[in-house]
SENU-885663 format. One line per 8 residues: number of its first residue (from 1); their letters; for each residue x, y, z of C-alpha. Coordinates in Angstrom, 1 decimal, decimal comma, always signed. Each point is the difference from the previous one (the first is absolute). Last residue first. Example, Ala and Ser with C-alpha at 12.3 -4.5 7.8 and 13.67 -1.06 7.14 Angstrom:
BEGIN
2) SA) +13,7:-1,1:+7,1 ~ -1,4:-3,4:+0,7 $
This chain:
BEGIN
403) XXXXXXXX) +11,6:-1,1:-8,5 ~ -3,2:-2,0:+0,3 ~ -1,3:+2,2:+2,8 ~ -0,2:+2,6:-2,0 ~ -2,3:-1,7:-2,8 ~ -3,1:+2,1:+0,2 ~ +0,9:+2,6:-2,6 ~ +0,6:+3,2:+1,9 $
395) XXXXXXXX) -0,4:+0,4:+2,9 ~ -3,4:-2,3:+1,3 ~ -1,0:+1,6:+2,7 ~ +1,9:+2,0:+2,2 ~ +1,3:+2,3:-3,4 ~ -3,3:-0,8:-1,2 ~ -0,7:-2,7:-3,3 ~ -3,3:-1,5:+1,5 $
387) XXXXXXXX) -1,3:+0,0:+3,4 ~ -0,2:+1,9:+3,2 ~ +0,4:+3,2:-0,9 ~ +2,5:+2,9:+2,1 ~ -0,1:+3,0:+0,3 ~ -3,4:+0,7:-1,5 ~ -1,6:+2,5:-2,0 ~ -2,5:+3,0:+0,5 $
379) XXXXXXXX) -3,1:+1,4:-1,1 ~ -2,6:+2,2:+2,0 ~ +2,4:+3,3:-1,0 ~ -0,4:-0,2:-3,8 ~ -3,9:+0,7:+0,5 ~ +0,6:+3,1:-2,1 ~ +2,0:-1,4:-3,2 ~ +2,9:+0,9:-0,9 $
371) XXXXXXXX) +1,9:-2,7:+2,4 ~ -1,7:-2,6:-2,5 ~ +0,9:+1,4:-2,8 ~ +3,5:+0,4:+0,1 ~ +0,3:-3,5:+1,7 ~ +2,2:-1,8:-2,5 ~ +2,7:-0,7:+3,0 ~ -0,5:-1,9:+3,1 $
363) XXXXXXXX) +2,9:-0,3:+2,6 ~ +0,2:-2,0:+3,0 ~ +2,4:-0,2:+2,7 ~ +1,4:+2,6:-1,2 ~ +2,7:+1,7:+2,5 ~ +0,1:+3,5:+1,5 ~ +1,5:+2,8:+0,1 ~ -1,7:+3,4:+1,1 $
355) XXXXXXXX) +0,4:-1,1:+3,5 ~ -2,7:+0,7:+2,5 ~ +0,3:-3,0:+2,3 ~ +3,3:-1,6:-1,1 ~ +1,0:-3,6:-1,9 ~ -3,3:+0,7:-2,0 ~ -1,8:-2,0:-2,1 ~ -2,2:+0,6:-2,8 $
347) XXXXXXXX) -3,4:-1,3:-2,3 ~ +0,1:+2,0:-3,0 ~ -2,1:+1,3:-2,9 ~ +1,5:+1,1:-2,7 ~ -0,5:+2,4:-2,9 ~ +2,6:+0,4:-3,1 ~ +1,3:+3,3:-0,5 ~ +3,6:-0,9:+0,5 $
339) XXXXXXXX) +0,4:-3,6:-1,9 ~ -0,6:-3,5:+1,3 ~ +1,3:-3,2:-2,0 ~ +3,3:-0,2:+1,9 ~ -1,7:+0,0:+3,5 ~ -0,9:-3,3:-1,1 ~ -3,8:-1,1:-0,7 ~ -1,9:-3,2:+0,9 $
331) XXXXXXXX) -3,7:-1,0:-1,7 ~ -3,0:+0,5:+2,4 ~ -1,3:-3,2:+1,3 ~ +1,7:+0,1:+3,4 ~ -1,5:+3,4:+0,4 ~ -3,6:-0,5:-0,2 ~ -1,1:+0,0:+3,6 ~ +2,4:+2,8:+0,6 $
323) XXXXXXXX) -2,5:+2,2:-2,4 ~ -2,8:-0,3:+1,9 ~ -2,2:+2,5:-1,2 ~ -2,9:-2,0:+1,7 ~ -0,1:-2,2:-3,0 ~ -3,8:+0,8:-0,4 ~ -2,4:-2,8:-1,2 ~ -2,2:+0,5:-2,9 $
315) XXXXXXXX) -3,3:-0,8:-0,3 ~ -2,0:-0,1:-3,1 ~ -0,1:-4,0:-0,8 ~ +0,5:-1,4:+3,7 ~ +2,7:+1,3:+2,8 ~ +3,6:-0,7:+0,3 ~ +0,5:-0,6:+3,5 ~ +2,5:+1,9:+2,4 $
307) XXXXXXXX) +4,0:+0,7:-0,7 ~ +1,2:-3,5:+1,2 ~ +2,9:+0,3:-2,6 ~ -2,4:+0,0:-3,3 ~ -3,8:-1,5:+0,5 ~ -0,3:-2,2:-2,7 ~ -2,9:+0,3:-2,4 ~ +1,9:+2,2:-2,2 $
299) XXXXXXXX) +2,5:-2,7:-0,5 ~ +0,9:+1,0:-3,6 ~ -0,2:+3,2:+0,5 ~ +2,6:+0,3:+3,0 ~ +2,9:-2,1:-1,6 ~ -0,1:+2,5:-2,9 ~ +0,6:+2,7:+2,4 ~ -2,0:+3,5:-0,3 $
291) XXXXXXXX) -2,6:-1,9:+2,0 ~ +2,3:+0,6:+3,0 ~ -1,0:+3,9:+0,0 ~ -3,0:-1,1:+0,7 ~ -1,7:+3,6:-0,9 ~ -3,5:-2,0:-1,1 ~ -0,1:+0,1:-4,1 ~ +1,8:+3,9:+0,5 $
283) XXXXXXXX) -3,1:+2,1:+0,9 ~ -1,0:-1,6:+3,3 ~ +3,2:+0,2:+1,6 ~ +0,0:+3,9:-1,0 ~ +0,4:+1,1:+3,7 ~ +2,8:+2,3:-1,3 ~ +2,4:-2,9:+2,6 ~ -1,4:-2,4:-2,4 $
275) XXXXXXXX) +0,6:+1,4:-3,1 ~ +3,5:+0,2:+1,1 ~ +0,5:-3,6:+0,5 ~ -1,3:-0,9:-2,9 ~ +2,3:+2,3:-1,9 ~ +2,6:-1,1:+1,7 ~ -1,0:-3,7:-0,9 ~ -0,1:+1,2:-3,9 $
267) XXXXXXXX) +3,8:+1,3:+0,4 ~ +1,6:-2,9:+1,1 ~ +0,7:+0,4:+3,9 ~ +3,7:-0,6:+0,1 ~ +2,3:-1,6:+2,9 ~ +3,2:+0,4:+2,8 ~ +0,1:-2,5:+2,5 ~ +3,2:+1,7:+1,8 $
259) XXXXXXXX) +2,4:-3,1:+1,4 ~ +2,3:+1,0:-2,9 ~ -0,1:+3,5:+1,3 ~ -1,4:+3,3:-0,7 ~ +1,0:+2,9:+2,1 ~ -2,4:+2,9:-0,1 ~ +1,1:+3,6:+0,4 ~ -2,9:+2,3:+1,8 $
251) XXXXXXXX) -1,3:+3,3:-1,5 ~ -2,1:+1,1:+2,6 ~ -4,0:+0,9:-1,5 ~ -1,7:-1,6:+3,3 ~ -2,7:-1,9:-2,1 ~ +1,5:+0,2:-4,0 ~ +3,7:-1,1:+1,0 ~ +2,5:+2,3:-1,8 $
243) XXXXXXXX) +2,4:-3,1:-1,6 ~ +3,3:-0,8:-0,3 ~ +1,6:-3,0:-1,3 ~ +2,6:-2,6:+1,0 ~ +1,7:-3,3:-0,8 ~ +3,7:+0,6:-0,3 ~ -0,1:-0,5:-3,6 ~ -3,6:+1,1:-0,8 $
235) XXXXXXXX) +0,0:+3,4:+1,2 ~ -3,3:+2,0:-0,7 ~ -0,9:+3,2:+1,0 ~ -3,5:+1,5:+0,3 ~ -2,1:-2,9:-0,5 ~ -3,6:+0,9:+0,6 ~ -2,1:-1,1:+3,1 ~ -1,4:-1,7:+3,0 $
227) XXXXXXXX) +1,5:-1,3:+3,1 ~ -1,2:-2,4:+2,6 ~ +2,0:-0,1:+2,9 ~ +0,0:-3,3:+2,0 ~ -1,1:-1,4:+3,3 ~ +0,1:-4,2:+0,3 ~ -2,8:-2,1:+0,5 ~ -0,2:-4,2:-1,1 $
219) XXXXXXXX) -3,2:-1,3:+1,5 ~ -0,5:-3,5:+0,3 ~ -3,4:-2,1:+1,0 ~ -2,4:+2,5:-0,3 ~ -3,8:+0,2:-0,4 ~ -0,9:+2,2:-2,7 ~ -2,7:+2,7:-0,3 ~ -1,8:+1,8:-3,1 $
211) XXXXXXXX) +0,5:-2,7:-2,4 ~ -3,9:-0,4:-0,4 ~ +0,2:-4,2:+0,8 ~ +2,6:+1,0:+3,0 ~ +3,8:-0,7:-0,4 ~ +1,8:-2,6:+1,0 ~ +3,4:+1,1:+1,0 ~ +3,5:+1,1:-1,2 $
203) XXXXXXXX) +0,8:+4,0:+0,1 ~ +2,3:+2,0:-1,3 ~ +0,9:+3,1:+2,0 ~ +1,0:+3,9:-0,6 ~ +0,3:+2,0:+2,7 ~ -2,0:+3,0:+0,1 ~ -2,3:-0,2:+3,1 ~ +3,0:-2,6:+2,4 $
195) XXXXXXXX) +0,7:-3,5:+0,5 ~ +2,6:-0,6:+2,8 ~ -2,8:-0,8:+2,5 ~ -1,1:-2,7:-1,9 ~ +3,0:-2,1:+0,2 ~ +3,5:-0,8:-1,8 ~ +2,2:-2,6:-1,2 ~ +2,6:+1,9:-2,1 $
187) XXXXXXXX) +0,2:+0,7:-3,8 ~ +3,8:-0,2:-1,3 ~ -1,2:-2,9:-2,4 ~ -2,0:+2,8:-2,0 ~ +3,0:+1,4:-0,6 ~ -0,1:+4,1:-0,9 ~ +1,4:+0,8:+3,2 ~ +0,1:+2,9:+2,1 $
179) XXXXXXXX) -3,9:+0,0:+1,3 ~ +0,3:-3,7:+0,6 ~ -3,2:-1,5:-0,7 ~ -2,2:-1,0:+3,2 ~ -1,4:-3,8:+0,1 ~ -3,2:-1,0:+1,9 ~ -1,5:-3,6:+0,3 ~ -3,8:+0,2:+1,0 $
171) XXXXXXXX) -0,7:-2,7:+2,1 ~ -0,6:+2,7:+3,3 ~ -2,8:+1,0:-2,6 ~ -0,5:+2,7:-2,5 ~ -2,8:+1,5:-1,9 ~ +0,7:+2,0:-3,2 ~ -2,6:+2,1:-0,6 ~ +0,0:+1,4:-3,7 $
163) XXXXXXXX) +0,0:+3,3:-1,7 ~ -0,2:+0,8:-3,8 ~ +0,9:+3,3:-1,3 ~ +4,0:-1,4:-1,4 ~ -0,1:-3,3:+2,9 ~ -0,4:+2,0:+3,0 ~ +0,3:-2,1:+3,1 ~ -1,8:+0,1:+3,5 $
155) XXXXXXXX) +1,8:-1,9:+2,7 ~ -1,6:-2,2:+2,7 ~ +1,4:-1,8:+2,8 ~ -3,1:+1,0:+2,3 ~ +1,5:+2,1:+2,3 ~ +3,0:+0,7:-2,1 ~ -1,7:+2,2:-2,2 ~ +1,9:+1,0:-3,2 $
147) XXXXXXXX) -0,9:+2,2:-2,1 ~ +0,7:+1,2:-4,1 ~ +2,2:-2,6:-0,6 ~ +1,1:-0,1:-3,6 ~ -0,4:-2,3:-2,7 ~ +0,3:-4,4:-0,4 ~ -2,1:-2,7:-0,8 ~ +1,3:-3,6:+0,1 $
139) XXXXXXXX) -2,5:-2,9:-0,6 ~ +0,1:-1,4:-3,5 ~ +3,2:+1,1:-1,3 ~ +1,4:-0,2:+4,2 ~ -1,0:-3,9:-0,3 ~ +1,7:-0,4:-3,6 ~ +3,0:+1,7:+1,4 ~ +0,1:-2,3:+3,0 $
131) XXXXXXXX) -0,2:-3,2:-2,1 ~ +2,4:+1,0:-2,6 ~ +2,5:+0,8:+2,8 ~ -0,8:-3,5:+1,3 ~ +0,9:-1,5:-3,6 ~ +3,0:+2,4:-0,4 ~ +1,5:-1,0:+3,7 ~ -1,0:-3,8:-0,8 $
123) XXXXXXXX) +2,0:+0,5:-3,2 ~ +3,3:+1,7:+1,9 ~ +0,0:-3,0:+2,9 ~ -0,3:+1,7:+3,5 ~ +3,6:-0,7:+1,8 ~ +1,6:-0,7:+4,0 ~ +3,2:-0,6:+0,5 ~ +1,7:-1,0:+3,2 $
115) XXXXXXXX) +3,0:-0,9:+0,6 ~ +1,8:+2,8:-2,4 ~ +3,3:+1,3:-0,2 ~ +0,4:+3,8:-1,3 ~ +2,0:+1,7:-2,6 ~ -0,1:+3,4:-1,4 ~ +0,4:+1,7:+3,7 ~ +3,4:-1,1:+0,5 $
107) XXXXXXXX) +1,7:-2,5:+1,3 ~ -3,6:-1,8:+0,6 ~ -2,7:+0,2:+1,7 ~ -2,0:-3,1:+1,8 ~ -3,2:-1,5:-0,1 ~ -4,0:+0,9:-1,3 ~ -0,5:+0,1:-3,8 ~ -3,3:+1,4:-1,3 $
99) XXXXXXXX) -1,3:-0,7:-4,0 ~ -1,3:+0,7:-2,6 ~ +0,3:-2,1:-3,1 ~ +0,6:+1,4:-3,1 ~ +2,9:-2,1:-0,6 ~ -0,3:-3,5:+1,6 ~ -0,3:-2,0:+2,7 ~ -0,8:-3,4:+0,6 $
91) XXXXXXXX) +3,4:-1,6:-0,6 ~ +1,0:+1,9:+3,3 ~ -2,5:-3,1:+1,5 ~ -3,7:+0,3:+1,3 ~ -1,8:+0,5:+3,0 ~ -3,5:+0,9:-0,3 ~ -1,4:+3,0:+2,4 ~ -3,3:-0,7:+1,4 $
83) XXXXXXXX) +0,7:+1,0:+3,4 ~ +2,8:+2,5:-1,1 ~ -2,4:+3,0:+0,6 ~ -2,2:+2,5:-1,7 ~ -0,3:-1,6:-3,5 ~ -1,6:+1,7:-2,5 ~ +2,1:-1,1:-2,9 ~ +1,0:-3,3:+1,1 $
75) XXXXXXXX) +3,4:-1,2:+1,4 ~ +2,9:-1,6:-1,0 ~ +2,4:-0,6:+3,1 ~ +3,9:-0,9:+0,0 ~ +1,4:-1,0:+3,2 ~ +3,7:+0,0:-0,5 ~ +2,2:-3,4:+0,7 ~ +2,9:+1,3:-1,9 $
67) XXXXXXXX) +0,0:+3,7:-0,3 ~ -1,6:+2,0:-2,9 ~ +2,8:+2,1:-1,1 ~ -1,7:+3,5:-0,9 ~ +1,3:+2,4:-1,9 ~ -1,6:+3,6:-0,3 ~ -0,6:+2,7:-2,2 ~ -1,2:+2,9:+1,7 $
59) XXXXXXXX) -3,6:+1,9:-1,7 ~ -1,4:+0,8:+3,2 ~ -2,9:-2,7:-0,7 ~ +3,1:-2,7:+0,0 ~ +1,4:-1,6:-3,0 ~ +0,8:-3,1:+0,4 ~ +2,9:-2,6:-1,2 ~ -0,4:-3,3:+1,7 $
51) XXXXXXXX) +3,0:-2,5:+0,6 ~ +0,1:-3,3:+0,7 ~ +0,6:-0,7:-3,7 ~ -0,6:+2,5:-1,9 ~ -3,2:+1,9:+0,0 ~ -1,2:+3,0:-1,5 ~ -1,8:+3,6:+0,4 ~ -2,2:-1,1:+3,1 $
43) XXXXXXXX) -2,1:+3,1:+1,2 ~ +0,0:+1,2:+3,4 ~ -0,2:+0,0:+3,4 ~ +2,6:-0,2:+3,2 ~ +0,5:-0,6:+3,5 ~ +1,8:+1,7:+2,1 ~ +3,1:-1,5:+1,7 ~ -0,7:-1,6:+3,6 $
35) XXXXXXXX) -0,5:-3,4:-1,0 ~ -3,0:-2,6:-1,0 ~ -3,0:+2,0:+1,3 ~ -2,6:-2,4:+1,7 ~ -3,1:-0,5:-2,5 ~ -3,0:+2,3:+0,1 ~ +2,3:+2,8:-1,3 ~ +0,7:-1,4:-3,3 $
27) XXXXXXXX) -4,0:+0,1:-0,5 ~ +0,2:+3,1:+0,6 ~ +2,8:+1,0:-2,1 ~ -1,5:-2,4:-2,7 ~ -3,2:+1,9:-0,2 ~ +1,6:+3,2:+0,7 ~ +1,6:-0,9:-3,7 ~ -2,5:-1,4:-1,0 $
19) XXXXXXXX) -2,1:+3,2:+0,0 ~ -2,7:-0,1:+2,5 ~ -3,4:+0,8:-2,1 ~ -1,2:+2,7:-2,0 ~ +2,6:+1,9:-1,9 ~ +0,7:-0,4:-1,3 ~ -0,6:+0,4:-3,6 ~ -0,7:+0,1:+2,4 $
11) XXXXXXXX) -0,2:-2,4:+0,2 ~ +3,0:+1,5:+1,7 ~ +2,7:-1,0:-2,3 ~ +3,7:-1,1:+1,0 ~ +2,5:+2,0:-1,3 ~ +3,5:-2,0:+0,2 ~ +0,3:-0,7:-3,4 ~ -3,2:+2,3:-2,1 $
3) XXX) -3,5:-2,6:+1,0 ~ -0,5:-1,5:+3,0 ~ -2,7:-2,4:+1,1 $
């Protein structure tokens, strides 16, 4: 369930569930620790012999002799502990794979030997990641809190003009995105308390027959600026521009990175989009902006990302200006392709409180009609997404964890 070397996905996506890499450090920690040294996680690279060449999730290369008599355990995606852990020989393991090692350091910090290894299998990571992204597809919502009342565990969310319930439970898994990081890995466990009117959250639950409440069983928050505009300046070789955001007019200098989910609304989805915040839904063959997608019209009867019901002949059903619910399907753009004067729409973090530089987390371009139009402000896009081809979620072709 990762997808760029060393970037595991939250979906999502994760982005929804515990990634396996806290699944294996917690499951690592329900057996007794096998030395002092730290253990460690990554990706295997290759294998020779006894030895195993990783990569870990800080991007060190590392050699690991696998000492005689080691415990080596495979286990499940999902798994929380070592109680259904299969043991299984250094034959077993292979490139791809993920896993933790547990034992002693080396001469120096490249090396390491191991007496305990613990892995997740690379195809039963894609096939769960499948799983989860095809749940959060079907189930996920996501927008901005607009309240939150503890008392009763419940937040209200705008989704573009829309707003939902979500309930919560003392079931409800929380994770908070790191405000100075771009990583969807880097999210931390997290509770109710640290959700906050203007964060942004996804959302996975079952949500109510007229889509207008959701009971939760993960919420992924996290506080980001959301920034609007024209590109003033453009640098593409050190990965820069400049642009005078529309809401608080600062020019601000945006740093887009590989980890950046950068995209591009084709032109006739703008347009739906901006008919819709005119209030011209109705004028436009139903303002669903998704309908604009080949994929859309021909299942017209299929209700698109958990958006609400499709009605009968004559109905129409509103996409809620949800424009992060459509992300993932959007084609991918490099900073290369823009050009000053093109409009963007950014999702931003900050490594200060009231800096004027920040980093993309993720940035929409083709929106020059949208952010003309007067209901501009009720739409927003996500940080993150939870499935499909997303810096967290999928990178870039799927077959990361093959390298």
């Amino acid at each position: 369930m990762f997808t760029k070397p060393g970037i595991f996905c939250a979906s999502v996506l994760g982005a929804s569930l515990l990634l396996p890499a806290a699944r294996m450090a917690t499951a690592a920690a329900q057996a007794p620790a096998a030395a002092a040294a730290a253990p460690k996680i990554g990706t295997v690279k290759s294998i020779s012999g006894s030895t195993i060449t990783f990569a870990t999730d800080a991007g060190q290369q590392v050699a690991v002799t696998v000492a005689a008599g080691a415990r080596i355990l495979q286990l499940a995606p999902g798994s929380k502990d070592l109680k259904s852990a299969e043991t299984i020989t250094l034959g077993g393991i292979a490139p791809g794979d993920r896993i933790l090692i547990s034992g002693k350091a080396g001469d120096d910090a490249a090396s390491f030997t191991a007496s305990r290894v613990i892995l997740m299998k690379a195809q039963d990571i894609a096939q769960q990641r499948a799983k989860e992204e095809a749940d959060w597809q079907k189930r996920g919502t996501g927008g901005l809190v607009g309240a939150v009342d503890e008392a009763t565990g419940t937040l209200t969310v705008a989704i573009g003009t829309k707003k939902i319930e979500v309930h919560t439970t003392p079931a409800t898994t929380f994770r908070r995105y790191s405000g100075a990081s771009v990583k969807f890995e880097d999210a931390k466990p997290s509770t109710l308390a640290e959700v906050h009117p203007g964060d942004q959250v996804r959302v996975l639950g079952t949500k109510s027959e007229d889509g207008l409440s959701i009971q939760a069983e993960t919420i992924v928050s996290g506080s980001f600026l959301h920034l609007a505009g024209t590109i003033a300046t453009l640098d593409a070789a050190n990965g820069t521009f400049t642009l005078k955001d529309l809401a608080t007019k600062r020019m601000m200098t945006v740093k887009v990175t590989t980890d950046s989910d950068v995209r591009k609304l084709p032109p006739q989805v703008a347009a739906r989009f901006a008919a819709q915040a005119r209030g011209g839904a109705g004028a436009h063959g139903g303002g669903n902006a998704e309908s604009a997608r080949p994929e859309a019209q021909s299942n017209a009867a299929t209700p698109a990302n958990g958006a609400g019901p499709r009605g009968g002949a004559g109905q129409t059903r509103s996409a809620g200006m949800d424009l992060s619910q459509m992300l993932n399907k959007l084609p991918t753009e490099t900073l290369a392709e823009l050009k000053t004067g093109d409009a963007v729409m950014i999702v931003a973090s900050q490594l200060a409180p009231g800096s004027s530089e920040v980093t993309a987390v993720t940035l929409l371009s083709g929106v020059e009609p949208i952010l003309a139009a007067p209901g501009a402000s009720s739409m927003s896009i996500s940080p993150w997404n939870v499935g499909g081809d997303t810096p967290d979620a999928g990178g870039g072709n799927g077959n990361d964890q093959q390298q």
